[in-house]
N, C-alpha and C positions, 0 to 999 in steps of 0.2 A: 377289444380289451385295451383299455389303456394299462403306460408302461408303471402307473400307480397302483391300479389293481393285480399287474403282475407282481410285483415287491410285494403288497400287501400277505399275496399268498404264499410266498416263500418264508415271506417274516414269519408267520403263522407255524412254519413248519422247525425254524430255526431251534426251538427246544426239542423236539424230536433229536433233530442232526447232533447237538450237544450230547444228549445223553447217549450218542451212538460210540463216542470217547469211553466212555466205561466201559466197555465191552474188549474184551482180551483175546476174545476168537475171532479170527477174520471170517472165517465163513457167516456165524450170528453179525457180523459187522456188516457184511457186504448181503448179507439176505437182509437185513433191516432197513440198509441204503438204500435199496434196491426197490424198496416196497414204496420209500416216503416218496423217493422221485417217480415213481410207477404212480403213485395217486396223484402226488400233483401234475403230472404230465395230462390225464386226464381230467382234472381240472380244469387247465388250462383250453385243453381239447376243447371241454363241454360249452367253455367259455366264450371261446372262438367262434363256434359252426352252432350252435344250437346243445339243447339239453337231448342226452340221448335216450328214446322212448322206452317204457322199462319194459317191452317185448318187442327183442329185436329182430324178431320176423315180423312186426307188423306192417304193412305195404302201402303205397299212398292206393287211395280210391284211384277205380280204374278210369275215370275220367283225366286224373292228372298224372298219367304215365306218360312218357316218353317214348316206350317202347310200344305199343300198340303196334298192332300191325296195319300197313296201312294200303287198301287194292285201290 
């Protein structure tokens, strides 16, 4: 990830953080914080290491394990 497409996705979220100002309860404030940097974290994640597969028990084929056992 370059340090463009990191900004890119923050910008993205900067109306989110804005409208988190109106907000008069700190708990709705800090549970809504909480949420945008909770998505973009994994954004970023997904961005970094790969997209993550939408069944996440699924296992690489036993050919390219690692763990085999080996006699």
């Amino acid at each position: 990830m370059t340090k463009e497409q990191l900004l890119s996705m923050v910008s993205d979220r900067y109306d989110e953080l804005q409208a988190l100002n109106k907000i008069d309860n700190f708990y709705d404030y800090e549970k809504g914080f909480e949420d945008i940097w909770k998505g973009l974290g994994k954004e970023v994640l997904e961005n970094n290491i790969s997209k993550v597969p939408a069944d996440r028990r699924k296992t690489k084929p036993h050919h390219l394990r690692s763990d085999q056992h080996k006699q």
